[in-house]
C-alpha positions in Angstrom: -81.2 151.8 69.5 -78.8 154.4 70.0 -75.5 154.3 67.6 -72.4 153.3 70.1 -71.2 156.7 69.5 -73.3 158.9 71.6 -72.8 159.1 75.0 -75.4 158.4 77.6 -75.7 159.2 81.2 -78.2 158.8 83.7 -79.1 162.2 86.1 -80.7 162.7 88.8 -84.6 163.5 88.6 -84.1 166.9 90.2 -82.0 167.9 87.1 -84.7 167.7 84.7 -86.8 169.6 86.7 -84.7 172.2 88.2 -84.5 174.5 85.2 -88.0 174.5 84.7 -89.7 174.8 88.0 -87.3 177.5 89.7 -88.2 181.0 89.3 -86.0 183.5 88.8 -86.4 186.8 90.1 -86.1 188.5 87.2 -89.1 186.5 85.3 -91.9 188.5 84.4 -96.0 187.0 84.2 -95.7 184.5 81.3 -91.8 182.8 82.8 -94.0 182.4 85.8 -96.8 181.0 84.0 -94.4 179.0 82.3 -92.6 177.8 86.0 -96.2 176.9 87.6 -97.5 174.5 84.9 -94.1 172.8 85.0 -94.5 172.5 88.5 -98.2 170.9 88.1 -96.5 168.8 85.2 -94.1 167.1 88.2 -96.7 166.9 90.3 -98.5 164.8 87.5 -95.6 162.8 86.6 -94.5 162.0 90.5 -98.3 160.9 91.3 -98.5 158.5 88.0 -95.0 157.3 87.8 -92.3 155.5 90.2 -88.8 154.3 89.2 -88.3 157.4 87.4 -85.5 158.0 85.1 -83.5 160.7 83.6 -81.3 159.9 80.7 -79.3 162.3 78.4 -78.3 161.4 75.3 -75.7 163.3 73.2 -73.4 166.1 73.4 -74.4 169.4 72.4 -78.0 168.3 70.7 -78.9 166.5 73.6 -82.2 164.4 74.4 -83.5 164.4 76.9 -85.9 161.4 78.3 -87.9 161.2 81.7 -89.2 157.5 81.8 -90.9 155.4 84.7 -93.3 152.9 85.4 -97.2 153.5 85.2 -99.3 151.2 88.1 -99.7 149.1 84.7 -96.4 148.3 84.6 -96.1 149.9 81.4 -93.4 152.8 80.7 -94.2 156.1 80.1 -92.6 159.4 79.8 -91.5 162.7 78.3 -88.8 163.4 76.0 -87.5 166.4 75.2 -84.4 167.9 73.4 -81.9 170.8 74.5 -78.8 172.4 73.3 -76.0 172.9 75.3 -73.1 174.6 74.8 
């Protein structure tokens, strides 16, 4: 459980991804390495998962959590952290 001090917010899917999967013109072999097996990671993740969710959580040192629902019915997801300033 999260202390009631951080703040939360949901975002859309296309957030998460967006940084990761759009090349950039001035990215050379390994950024576009990097782009194409984030790509195939949302590929993965959109065939194995439905009600996806994106939730950030903190300010600066933020986590970041992609969570949805395997045909189980069990959750799964990725988790990751970034810094924003």
């Amino acid at each position: 459980m999260l202390p009631p001090d951080i703040f939360v917010e949901e975002r859309a899917e296309e957030d998460f991804w967006a940084p990761v999967t759009t090349e950039q013109d001035w990215y050379e072999a390994e950024e576009k390495t990097r782009v194409d097996q984030f790509k195939q990671l949302r590929q993965l993740v959109e065939a194995e998962l439905t009600d996806r969710q994106v939730f950030y959580a903190g300010n600066v040192e933020i986590d970041v959590y992609l969570l949805g629902k395997q045909a189980t019915g069990d959750r799964a997801g990725s988790h990751t952290k970034i810094i924003q300033t």
